[in-house]
C-alpha positions as CSV (number, residue, x, y, z in Angstrom):
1,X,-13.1,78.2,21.0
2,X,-12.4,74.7,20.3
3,X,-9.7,73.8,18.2
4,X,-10.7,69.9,16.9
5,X,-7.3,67.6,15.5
6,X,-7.8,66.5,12.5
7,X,-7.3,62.9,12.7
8,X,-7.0,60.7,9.6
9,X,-7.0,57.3,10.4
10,X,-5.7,54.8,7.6
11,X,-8.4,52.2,7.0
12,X,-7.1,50.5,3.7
13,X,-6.0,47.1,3.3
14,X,-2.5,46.6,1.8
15,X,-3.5,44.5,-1.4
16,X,0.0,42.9,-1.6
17,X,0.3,42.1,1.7
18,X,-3.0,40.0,1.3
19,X,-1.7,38.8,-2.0
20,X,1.5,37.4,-0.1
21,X,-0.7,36.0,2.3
22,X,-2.8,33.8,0.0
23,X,0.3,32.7,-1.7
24,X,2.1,31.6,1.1
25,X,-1.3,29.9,2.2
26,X,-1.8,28.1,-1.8
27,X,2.1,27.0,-1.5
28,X,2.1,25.6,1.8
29,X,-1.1,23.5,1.0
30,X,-0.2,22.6,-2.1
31,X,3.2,20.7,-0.6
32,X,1.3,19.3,2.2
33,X,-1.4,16.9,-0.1
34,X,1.5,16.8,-2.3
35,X,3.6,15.1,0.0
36,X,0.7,13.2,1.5
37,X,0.1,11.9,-2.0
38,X,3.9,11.3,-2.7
39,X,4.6,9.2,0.8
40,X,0.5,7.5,1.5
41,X,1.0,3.8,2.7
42,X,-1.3,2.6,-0.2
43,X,0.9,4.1,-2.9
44,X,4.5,3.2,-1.1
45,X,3.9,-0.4,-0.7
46,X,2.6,-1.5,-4.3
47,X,5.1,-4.3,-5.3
48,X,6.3,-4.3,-9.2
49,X,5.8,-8.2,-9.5
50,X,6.0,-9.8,-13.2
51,X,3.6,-12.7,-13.2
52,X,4.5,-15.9,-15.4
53,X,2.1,-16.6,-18.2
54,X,-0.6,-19.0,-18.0
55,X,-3.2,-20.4,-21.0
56,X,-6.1,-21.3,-18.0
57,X,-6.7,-19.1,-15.4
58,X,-9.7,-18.3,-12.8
59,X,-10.3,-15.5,-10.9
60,X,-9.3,-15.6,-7.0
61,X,-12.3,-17.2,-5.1
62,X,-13.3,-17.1,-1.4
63,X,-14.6,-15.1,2.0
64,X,-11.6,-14.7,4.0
65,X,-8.4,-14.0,1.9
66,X,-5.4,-13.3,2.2
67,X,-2.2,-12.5,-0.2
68,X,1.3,-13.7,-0.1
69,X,4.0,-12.2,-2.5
70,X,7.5,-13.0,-3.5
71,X,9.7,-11.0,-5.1
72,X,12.6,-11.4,-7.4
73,X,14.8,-10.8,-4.7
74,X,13.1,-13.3,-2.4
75,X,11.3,-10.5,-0.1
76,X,8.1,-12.2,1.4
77,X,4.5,-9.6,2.1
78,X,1.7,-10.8,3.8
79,X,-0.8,-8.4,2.2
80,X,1.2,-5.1,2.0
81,X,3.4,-5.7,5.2
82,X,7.0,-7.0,4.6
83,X,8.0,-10.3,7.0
84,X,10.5,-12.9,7.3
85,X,9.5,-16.7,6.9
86,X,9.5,-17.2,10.7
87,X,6.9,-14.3,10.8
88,X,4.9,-15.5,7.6
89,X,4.6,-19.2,9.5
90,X,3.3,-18.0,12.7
91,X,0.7,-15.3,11.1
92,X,-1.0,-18.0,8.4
93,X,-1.2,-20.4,11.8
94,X,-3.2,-17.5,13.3
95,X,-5.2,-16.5,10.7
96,X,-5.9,-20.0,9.7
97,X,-7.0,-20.3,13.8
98,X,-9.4,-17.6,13.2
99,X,-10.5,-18.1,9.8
100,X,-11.0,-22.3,9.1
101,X,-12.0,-21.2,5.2
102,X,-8.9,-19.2,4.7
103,X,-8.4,-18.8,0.7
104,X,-4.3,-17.7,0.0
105,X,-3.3,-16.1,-3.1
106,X,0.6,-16.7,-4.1
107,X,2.2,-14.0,-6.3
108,X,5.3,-15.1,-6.9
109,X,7.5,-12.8,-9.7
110,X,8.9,-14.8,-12.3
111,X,11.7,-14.6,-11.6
112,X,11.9,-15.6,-7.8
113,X,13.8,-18.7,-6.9
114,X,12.1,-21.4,-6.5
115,X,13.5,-22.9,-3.3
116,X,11.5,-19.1,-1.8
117,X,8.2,-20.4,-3.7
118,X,8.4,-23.6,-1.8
119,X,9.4,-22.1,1.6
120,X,5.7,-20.4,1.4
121,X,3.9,-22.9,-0.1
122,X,5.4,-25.7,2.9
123,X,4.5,-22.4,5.6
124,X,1.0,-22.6,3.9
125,X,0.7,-26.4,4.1
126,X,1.7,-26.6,7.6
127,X,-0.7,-23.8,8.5
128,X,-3.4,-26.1,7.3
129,X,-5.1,-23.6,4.5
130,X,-6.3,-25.6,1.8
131,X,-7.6,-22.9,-0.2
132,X,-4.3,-21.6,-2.2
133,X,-4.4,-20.2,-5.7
134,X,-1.4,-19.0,-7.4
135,X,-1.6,-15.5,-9.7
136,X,-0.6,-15.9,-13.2
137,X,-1.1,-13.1,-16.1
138,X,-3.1,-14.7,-19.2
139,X,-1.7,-16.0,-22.0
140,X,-1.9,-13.4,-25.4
């Protein structure tokens, strides 16, 4: 005679393990593009500059371009990249060297010193960019 085990084998899913699971999944996505929002280079390095007023202006013109800005506090970016005036002189020279039509854009806050407004535009001159506009809001 042969005696056969009864053998019940378990072959549910535990719903709320799962559930967990998915959570913890959502939560830790959800603070990973949060935090690559909070902290992306494009987002971190916008500069709060307050333009002066001006009754005539023209939009920024030319193939090769390149923006200074100066803020309140005297803080010189070449494009998005913070630098000292040493730095600023020696990168127009080589951009100037690789780009002969190089346009410059100067935003300079309103309130920056103007002793810092004329260290970049004498760094511009002596680069030998003849191109240079300076950024102004409209007049209301």
């Amino acid at each position: 005679m042969k005696i056969a085990g009864r053998v019940n084998y378990l072959a549910a899913i535990e719903s709320v393990a799962m559930t967990d699971i998915v959570l913890n999944l959502f939560i830790f996505f959800f603070i990973s593009f949060s935090l690559l929002y909070t902290f992306n280079p494009q987002r971190t390095q916008r500069l709060k500059i307050k333009l002066p007023e001006a009754a005539s202006a023209a939009p920024f013109q030319g193939h090769d371009r390149v923006t200074i800005a100066v803020t309140d506090k005297g803080s010189l970016y070449l494009g998005d990249e913070l630098v000292s005036d040493g730095e600023l002189r020696t990168r127009i020279r080589q951009l100037q060297k690789s780009a002969p039509q190089l346009s410059v854009m100067l935003k300079a806050d309103q309130g920056t010193p103007f002793r810092h407004v004329v260290n970049v535009l004498d760094a511009v001159n002596a680069a030998g960019v003849r191109n240079l506009s300076v950024a102004v809001t409209p007049k209301r």
